[in-house]
N, C-alpha and C positions, 0 to 999 in steps of 0.2 A: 573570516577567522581561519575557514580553512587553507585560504594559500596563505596568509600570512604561517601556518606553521609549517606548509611545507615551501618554503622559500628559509624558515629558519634552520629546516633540519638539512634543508641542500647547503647552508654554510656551512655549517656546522662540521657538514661531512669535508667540505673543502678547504674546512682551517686544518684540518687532521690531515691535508698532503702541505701546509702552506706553516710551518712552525714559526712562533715568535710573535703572530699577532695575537694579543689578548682580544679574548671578545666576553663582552656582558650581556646576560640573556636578559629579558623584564625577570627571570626568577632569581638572579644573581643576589646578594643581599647588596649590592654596591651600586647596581643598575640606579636608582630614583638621583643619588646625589649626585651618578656621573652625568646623567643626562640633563641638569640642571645647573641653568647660566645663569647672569644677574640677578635679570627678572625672575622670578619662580611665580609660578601659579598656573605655569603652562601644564594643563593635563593630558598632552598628546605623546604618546608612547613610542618610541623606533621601534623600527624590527629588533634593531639589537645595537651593541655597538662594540666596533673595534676600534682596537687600536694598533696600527702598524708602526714598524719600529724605523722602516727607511722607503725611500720612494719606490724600489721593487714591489715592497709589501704594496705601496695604494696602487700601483700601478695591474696589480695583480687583481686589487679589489676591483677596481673600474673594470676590468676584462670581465671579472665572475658578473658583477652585477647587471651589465647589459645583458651579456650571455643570458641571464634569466629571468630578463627586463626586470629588475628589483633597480625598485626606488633610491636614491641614497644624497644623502648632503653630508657635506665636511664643515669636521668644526675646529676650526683654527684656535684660538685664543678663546673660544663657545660663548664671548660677552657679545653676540648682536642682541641689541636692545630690545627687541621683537621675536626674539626666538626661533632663530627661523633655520635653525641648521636643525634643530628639533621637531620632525614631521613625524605623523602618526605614520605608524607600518614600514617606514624606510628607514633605510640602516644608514644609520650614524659613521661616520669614517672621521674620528678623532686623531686629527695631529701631530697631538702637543707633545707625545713621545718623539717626534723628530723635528729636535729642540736645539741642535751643536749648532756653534758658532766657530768660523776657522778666520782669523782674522792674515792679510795676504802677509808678506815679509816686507816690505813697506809701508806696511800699518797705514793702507790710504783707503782699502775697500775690506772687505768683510763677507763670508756666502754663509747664511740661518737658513736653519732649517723653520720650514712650513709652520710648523707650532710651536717657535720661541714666544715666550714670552718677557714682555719688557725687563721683568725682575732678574730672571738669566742672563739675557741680552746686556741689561746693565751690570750689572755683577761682574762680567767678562771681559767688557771694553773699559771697566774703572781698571782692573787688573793689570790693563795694558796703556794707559793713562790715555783711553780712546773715549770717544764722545760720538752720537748720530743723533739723529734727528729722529725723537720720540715722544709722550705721553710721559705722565708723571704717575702714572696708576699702575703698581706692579703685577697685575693677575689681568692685565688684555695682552692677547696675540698682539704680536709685531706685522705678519704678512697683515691681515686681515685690516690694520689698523691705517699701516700705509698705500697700500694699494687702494682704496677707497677715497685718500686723499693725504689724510694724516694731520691734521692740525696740532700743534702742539706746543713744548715750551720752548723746543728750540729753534720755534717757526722763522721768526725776524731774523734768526743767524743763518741757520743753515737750510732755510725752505722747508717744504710740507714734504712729506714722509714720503710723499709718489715723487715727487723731485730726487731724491735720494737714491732707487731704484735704477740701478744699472744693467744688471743679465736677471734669466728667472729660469729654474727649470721646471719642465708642467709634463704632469700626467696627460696627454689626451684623447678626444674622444674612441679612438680605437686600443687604449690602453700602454701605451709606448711614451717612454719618459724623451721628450728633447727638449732644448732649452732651445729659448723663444727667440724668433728671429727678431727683426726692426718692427714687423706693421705688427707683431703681437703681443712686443712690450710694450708696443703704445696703446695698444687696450688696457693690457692688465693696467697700465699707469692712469689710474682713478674706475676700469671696472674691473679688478680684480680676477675672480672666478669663474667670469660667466664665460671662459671659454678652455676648461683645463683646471685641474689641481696644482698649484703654486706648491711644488714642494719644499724649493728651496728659492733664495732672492740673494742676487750679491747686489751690496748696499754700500754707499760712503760712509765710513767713517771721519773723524778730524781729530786732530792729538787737543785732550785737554783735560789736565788732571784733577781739577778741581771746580768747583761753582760754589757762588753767593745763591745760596735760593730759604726759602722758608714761607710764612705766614704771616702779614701784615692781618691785625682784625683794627678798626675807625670804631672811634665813640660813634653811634649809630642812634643816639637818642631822638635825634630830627636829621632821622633817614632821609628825608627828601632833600635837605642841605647838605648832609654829607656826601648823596649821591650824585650830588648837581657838581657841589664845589671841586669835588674829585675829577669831576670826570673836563672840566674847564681846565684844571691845575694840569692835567696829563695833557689834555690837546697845544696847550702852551710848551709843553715842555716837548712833546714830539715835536712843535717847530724850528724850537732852538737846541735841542739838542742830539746827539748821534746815541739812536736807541738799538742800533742792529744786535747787539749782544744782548739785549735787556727782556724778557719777555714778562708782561704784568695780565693776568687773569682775574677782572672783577667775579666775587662772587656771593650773593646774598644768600645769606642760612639764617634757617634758626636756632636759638641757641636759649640758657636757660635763665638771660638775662633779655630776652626778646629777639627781632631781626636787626643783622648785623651787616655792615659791609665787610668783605672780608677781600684781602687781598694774596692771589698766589704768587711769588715772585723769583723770577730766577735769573739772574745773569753767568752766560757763557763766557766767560775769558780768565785766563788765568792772572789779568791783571786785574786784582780785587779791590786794589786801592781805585781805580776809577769804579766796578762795581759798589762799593761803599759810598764811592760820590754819587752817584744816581739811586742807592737807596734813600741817604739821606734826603735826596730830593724828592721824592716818593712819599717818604714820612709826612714829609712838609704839606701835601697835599691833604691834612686832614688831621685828628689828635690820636693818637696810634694809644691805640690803650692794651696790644699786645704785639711782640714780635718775637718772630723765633725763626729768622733770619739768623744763618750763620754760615760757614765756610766749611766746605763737605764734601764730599764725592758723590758721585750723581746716584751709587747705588746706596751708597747711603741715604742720602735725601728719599729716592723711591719707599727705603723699609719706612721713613717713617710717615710718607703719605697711607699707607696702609694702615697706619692707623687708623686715619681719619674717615675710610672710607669702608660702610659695611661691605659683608661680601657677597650680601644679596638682599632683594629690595622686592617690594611690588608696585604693581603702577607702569607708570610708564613717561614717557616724554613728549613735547613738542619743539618745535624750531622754526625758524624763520631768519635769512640773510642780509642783514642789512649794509647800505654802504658808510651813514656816518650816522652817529649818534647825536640827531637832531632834537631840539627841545622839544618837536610831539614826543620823541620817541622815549627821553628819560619821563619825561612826566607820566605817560605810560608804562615805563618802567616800577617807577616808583610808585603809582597807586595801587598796579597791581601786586607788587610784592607788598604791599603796606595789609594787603589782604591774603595772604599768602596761609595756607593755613598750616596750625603748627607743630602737625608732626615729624616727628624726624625724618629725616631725608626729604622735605620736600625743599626746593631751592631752585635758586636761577643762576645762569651762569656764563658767560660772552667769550671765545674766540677770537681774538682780533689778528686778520691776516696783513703783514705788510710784508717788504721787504723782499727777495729774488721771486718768489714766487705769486707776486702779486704782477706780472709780468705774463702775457702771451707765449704758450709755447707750445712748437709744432711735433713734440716728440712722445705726448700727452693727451687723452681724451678726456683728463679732470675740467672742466668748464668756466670754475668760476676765479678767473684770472683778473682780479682787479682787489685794490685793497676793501677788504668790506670789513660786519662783524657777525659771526655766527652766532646766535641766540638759541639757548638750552633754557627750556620750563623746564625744571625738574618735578615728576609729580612721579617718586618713588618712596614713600614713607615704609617704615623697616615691618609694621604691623599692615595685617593685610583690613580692618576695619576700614580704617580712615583712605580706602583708596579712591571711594566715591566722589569723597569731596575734594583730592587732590587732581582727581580727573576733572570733575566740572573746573576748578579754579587755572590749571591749566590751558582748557580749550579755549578760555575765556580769554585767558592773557594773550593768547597765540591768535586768537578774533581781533583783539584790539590791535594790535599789530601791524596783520594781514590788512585794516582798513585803514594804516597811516596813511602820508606822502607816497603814493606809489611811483610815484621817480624815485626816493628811496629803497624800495624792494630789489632787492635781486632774482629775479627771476626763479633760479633753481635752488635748490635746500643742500641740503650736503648728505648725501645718500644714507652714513650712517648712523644719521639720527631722525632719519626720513619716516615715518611707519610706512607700513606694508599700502595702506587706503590711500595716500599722500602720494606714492609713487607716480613720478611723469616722466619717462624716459625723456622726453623732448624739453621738458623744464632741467632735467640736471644734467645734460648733456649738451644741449643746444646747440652748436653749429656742429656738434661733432657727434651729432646723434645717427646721422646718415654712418659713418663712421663703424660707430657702434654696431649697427644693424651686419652693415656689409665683412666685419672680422669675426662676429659670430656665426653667419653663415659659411664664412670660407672656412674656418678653424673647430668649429662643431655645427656640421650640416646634417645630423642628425637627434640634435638639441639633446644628446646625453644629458647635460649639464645642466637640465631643465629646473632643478631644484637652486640654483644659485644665486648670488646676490653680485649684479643687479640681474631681475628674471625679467630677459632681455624681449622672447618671445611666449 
């Protein structure tokens, strides 16, 4: 206790030559809500937390904090599922305050800062009748979300979010902001942080003013038929038809008519009349008893996924990669969500990677380069009682799983839905784990950056 408060009063004294960062003490009345991400229920307390307004400021922080070996993690977008920018006694170094977006004069790249979030991020490039490669959930970090890999709606058009990632500039270990060369964008491209604060990322853009996207919900009363027929009607139709613009997200919730299948859907092109041809062929896949599919702008579409999605949960998740959705693997699907228990937020939910980056590439240490499906147990119910039994029913579904076809497994998981216990550097990294090792060493050889994700050493 007692270095914890004299490492907060040595801040404290050094925010008083350093103006413009906010900092929150544990006495602040704002401290509990700022240091709380998705998950809640984490009881470990920072030293404190600031917030700087541009890369000077973290770059200044990174200098104090070694200087007087203090602890410290950054929190980008602060939704890692695990909580993990949130340690007891280290200081928090929040982001989200350097948030601009500068799109270039050719509207073809874009430089965000470190703590954009989707919902600015979209807000900005609809403005500009721009489009990238993102998430449909407007309250996660942008860097954080791509850099780890990125899966998301506009996966099958424009590749995974590390795909996207062109220059970066980084805070590092000796506290000096440069933008990254070749061997250390190909780190950050799928691990991120573990060698330097990303403060800022220039990223693709693509001109596109408009998207078909919404919510398909399937009569679901013989969930195991819906689930089965859908999922044959989709593989038929990825063979005969050109899906690159089309992104479709199964996802099983419960709801106050029972469990449902429910469908995300979004198509990238501004040509909507073919979009409407492959919805309707989508419908056809099953008896659509709701839609609300329409034509929208992506940051419109983002406000109204926020509805759907609380802005904090307890529990937690599981995951597992699979390569194709074999009949073990639905019929384990389906038993286990037929047991899924029924409070809010618990659900399941799939990933599916095809398209450019489903493709090897040497520019990249993200790993899992082949078309698979990422599988989300959701076991985050909004009340914290029922989290016992979304844990047990979760581990359980993620066991069954784990002991299908193992020619079907994928090897490595996807870091950021991995927990902390699950971590295998050599399972999510795989031939590029030597890789790993060897740019953390060169780029932080004195493991500053020891708090970060992936925590490499």
């Amino acid at each position: 206790m007692a270095t914890t408060v004299s490492n907060l009063g040595k801040l404290e004294i050094f925010l008083e030559t350093l103006p413009g960062i906010d900092i929150l003490t544990p006495n602040s009345p704002e401290f509990n809500l700022a240091k709380t991400a998705y998950i809640v229920g984490d009881r470990s307390s920072p030293l404190a937390i600031v917030r700087p307004q541009k890369a000077e400021h973290v770059a200044a922080l990174v200098t104090f904090s070694t200087a007087n070996n203090i602890q410290f993690t950054i929190r980008g977008g602060g939704n890692n599922l695990f909580g993990l920018s949130c340690v007891q006694d280290a200081l928090m170094i929040d982001l989200r305050n350097i948030s601009y977006v500068e799109v270039d004069d050719p509207k073809s790249t874009a430089r965000v800062g470190g703590g954009i979030l989707f919902s600015k991020l979209a807000s900005i490039l609809s403005e500009n009748g721009l489009a990238c490669a993102m998430g449909s959930i407007p309250f996660i970090g942008y860097a954080g979300w791509a850099m780890y890999g990125g899966y998301g709606s506009f996966s099958a058009n424009y590749g995974l979010g590390v795909d996207n990632i062109l220059a970066a500039k980084v805070v590092n270990w000796e506290g000096k902001i440069v933008d990254a060369d070749e061997n250390m964008l190909k780190g950050i491209r799928g691990a991120g942080g573990f060698i330097g604060v990303i403060v800022e990322l220039t990223i693709k853009v693509y001109p596109l003013k408009d998207i078909l996207a919404g919510l398909l919900i399937y009569d679901s009363q013989d969930l195991k038929s819906t689930i089965k027929n859908f999922n044959s009607g989709y593989q038929e139709l990825l063979a005969k038809e050109d899906l690159s613009k089309l992104n479709v997200q199964e996802l099983i919730v419960n709801t106050p008519h029972g469990k449902v299948l429910a469908l995300g859907f979004l198509y990238s092109s501004d040509d909507i009349e073919r979009g409407q041809s492959l919805l309707a062929q989508i419908e056809a896949l099953g008896t659509v008893v709701m839609n609300t599919v329409s034509r929208n702008t992506i940051s419109a579409y983002m406000d109204s996924m926020a509805k759907l999605v609380p802005a904090h949960a307890y529990g937690s998740l599981r995951t597992i990669s699979l390569r194709s959705l074999t009949e073990e693997v639905l019929d384990l699907i389906v038993s286990n969500c037929e047991k899924m228990p029924t409070a809010n937020g618990n659900g399941f939910c799939m990933h599916e990677l095809r398209g450019p980056s489903s493709k090897p590439k040497s520019d990249s240490v993200f790993a899992a380069r082949e078309p698979h499906y990422v599988i989300e147990i959701i076991g985050t119910p909004e009340d914290e009682q029922y989290v016992k039994e979304a844990y047990e029913w979760m581990t359980k579904f993620q066991s069954d799983l784990q002991a299908s076809d193992p020619a079907n497994i994928v090897s490595g998981t996807y870091l950021s839905l991995t927990t902390p216990e699950e971590f295998d550097l050599r399972k999510i990294y795989g031939n590029h784990t030597e890789t790993v090792l060897e740019l953390k060493k060169k780029y932080d050889p004195h493991n500053v950056f020891n708090l970060s994700i992936p925590n490499v050493i």
